[in-house]
PLY file of the C-alpha trace (Angstrom):
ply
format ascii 1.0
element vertex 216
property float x
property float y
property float z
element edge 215
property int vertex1
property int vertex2
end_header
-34.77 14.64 2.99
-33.66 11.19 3.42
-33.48 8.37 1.07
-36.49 6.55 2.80
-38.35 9.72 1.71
-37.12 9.97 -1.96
-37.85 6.45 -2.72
-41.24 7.21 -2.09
-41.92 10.61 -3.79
-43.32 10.04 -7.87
-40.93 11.21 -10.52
-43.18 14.39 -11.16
-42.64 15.24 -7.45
-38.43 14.23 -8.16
-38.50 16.77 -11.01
-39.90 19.21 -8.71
-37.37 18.87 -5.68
-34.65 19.83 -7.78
-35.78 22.41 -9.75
-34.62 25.99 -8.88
-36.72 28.86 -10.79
-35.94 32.15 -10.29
-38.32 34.31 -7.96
-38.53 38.13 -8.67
-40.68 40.12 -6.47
-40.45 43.05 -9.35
-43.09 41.21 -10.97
-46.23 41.66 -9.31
-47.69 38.15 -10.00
-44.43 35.88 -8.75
-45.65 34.99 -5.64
-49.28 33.50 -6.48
-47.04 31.37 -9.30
-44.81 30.13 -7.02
-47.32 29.18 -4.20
-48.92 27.07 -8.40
-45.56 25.64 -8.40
-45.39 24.21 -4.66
-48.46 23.34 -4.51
-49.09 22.04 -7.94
-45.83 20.54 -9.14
-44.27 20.09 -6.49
-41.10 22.53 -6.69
-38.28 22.58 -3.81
-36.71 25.80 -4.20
-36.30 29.51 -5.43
-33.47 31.77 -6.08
-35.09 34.69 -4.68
-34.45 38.02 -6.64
-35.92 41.27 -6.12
-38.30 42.83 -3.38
-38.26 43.99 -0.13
-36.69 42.11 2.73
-40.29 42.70 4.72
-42.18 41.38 1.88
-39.93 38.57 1.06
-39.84 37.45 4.84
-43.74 37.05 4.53
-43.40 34.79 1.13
-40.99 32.78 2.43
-43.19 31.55 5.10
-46.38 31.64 3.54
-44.62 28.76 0.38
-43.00 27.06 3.22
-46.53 26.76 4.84
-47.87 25.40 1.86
-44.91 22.72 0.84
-45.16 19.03 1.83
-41.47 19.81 1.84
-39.05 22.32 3.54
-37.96 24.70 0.69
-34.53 25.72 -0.14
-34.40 29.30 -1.03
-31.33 31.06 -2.28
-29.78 34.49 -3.18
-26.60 35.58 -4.31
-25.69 37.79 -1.08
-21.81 38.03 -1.87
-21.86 41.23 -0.28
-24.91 41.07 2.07
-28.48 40.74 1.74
-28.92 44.45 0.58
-27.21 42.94 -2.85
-30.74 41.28 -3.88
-33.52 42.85 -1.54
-34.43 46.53 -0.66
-34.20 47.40 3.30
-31.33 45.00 3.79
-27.46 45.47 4.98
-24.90 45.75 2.16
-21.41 45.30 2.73
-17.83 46.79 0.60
-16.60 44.52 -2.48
-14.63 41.44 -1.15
-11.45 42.63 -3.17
-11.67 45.08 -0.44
-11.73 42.83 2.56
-9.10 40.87 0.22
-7.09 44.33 0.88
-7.47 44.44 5.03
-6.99 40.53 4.87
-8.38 39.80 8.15
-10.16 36.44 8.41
-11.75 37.39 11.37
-13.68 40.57 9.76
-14.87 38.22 7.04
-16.32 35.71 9.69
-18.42 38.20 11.55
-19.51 39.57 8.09
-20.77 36.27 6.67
-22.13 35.21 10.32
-24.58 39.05 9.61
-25.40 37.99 6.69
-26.28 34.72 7.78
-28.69 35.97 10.17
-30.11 38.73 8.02
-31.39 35.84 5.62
-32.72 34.17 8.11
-35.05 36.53 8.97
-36.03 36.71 5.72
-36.55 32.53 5.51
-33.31 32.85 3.18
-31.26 29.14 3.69
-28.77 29.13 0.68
-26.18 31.68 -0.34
-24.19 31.72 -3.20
-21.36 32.83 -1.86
-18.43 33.22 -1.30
-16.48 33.66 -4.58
-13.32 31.96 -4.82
-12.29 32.73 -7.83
-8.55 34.40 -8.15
-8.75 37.27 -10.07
-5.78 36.97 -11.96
-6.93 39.22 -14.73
-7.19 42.46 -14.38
-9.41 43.46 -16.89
-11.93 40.58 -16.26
-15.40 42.38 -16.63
-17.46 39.99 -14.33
-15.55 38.53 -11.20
-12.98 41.63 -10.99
-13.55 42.92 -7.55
-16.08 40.69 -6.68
-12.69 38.50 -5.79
-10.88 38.62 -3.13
-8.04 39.25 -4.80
-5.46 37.60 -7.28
-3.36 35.51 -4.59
-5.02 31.76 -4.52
-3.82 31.14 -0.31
-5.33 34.53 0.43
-8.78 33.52 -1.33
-9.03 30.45 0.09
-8.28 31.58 3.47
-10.75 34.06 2.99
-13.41 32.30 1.47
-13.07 29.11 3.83
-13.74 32.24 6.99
-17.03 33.62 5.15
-18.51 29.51 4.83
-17.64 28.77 8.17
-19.31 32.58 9.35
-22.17 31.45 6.98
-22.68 27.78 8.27
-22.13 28.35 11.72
-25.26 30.03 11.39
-27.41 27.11 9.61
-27.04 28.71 6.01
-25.71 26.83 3.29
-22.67 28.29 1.30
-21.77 27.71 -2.24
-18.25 28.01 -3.39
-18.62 29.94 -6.74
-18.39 30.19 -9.82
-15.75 27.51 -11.44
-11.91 27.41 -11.44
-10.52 29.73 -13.85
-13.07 32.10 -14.06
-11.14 35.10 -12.39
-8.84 34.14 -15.80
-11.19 34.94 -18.23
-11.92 38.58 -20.17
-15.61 38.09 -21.17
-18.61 38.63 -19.86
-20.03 34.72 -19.03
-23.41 36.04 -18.80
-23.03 36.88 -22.77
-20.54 35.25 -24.24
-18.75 30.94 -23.78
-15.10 32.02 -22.28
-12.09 30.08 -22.99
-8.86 30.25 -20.45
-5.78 29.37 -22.19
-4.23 28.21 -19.35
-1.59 24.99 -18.73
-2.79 22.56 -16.18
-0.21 22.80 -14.04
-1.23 26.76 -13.75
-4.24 25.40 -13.21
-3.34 23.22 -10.15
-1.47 25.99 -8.73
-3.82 28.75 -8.85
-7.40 28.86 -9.69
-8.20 25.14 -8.04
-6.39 25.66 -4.76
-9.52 27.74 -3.15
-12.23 25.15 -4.40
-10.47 22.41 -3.02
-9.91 23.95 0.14
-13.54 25.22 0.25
-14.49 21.56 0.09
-12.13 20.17 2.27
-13.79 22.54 5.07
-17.49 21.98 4.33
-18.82 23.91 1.72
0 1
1 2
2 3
3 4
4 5
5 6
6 7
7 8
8 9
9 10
10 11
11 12
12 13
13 14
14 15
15 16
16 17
17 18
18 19
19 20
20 21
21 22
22 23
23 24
24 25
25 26
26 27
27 28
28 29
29 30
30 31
31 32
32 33
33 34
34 35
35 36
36 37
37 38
38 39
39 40
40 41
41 42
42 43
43 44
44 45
45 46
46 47
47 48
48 49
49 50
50 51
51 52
52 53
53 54
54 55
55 56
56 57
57 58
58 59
59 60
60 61
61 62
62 63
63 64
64 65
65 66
66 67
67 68
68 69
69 70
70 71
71 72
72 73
73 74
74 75
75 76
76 77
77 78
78 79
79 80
80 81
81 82
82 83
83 84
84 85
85 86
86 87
87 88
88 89
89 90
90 91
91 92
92 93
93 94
94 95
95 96
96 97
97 98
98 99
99 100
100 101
101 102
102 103
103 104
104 105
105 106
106 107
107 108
108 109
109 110
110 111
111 112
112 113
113 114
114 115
115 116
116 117
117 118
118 119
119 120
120 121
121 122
122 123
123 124
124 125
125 126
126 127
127 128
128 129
129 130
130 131
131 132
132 133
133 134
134 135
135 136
136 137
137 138
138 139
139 140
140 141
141 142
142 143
143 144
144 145
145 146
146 147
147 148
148 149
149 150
150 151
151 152
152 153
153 154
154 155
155 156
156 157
157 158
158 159
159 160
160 161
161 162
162 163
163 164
164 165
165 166
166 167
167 168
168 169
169 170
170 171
171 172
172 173
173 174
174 175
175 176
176 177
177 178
178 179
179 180
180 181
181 182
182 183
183 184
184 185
185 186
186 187
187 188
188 189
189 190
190 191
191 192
192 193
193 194
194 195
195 196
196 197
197 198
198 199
199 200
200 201
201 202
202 203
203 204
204 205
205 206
206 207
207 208
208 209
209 210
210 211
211 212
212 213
213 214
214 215
């Protein structure tokens, strides 16, 4: 959308564009409320959780049909597809592929999964995540990382956004710097990281900024 275009829309339709509600095809009535909040407010995206890859395939074009604007929707497919919808590929944990260490593997893995949400009308993953794992005992990022060496994440992580984009999905470098530091659950508790800048500069920050100098 170009700034031509967003000078024009109202401020309820502004409100709507960047609002991202979660869409989970457990619940029977998500889809007829979501085709309400196109239609009627205006919304310009979904985080899509839930369902079967069939079924979300058909929603996804069906809301696109019906939005005066192309819709963003996104999933967190760190490890494929099969992560969020039934009937889809699922891949090993990245601390895994962090083991093997081959760049290439990781490539042709995010360039799958690229195409897998594409059939499905997916155009945002949140993925890769680049956060170094340097705790061992962290209960949420653990071996969702790709390990605890900040050159081997990045390297990693910049091979799954190029796989990704290369294949006109968006990545998203996640979650924030320091969190493969921390030994709470984020989800249920605030965690703190009692960590020195400089640490900081040398370790958890280096993947970010190299996921941003390369595109993310």
């Amino acid at each position: 959308m170009n700034r031509h275009v967003v000078k024009s829309l109202s401020l309820q339709q502004k409100i709507g564009q960047i609002l991202m509600p979660r869409l989970n095809f457990k619940d029977p009535g998500a889809l007829s409320y979501a085709k309400e909040l196109v239609s009627k407010y205006h919304f310009g995206s979904f985080i899509i959780m839930g369902g079967e890859y069939l079924q979300v395939r058909q929603a996804t074009q069906q809301l696109q049909d019906i939005s005066e604007f192309p819709l963003f929707f996104g999933c967190d497919a760190e490890r494929g597809v099969g992560q969020v919808l039934a009937g889809a590929t699922l891949f090993p944990s990245n601390m895994s592929l962090g083991e093997v260490a081959d760049s290439d593997l990781v490539n042709r893995e995010a360039r799958f999964i690229a195409n897998e949400m594409s059939f499905c009308g997916l155009n945002v993953n949140f993925a890769p995540i680049v956060d170094v794992n340097t705790n061992p005992e962290n209960p949420i990022i653990n071996i969702r990382s790709y390990g605890d060496d900040p050159n081997s994440v990045s390297g990693l992580g910049i091979s799954f956004i190029k796989g990704c984009q290369d294949e006109g999905v968006m990545a998203c470098a996640k979650h924030f710097p320091g969190h493969g530091s921390t030994g709470i659950d984020s989800h249920i508790e605030l965690p703190n990281v009692m960590r020195s800048l400089d640490e900081f500069f040398k370790c958890e920050l280096i993947p970010f900024q190299k996921a941003i100098k390369h595109g993310v």
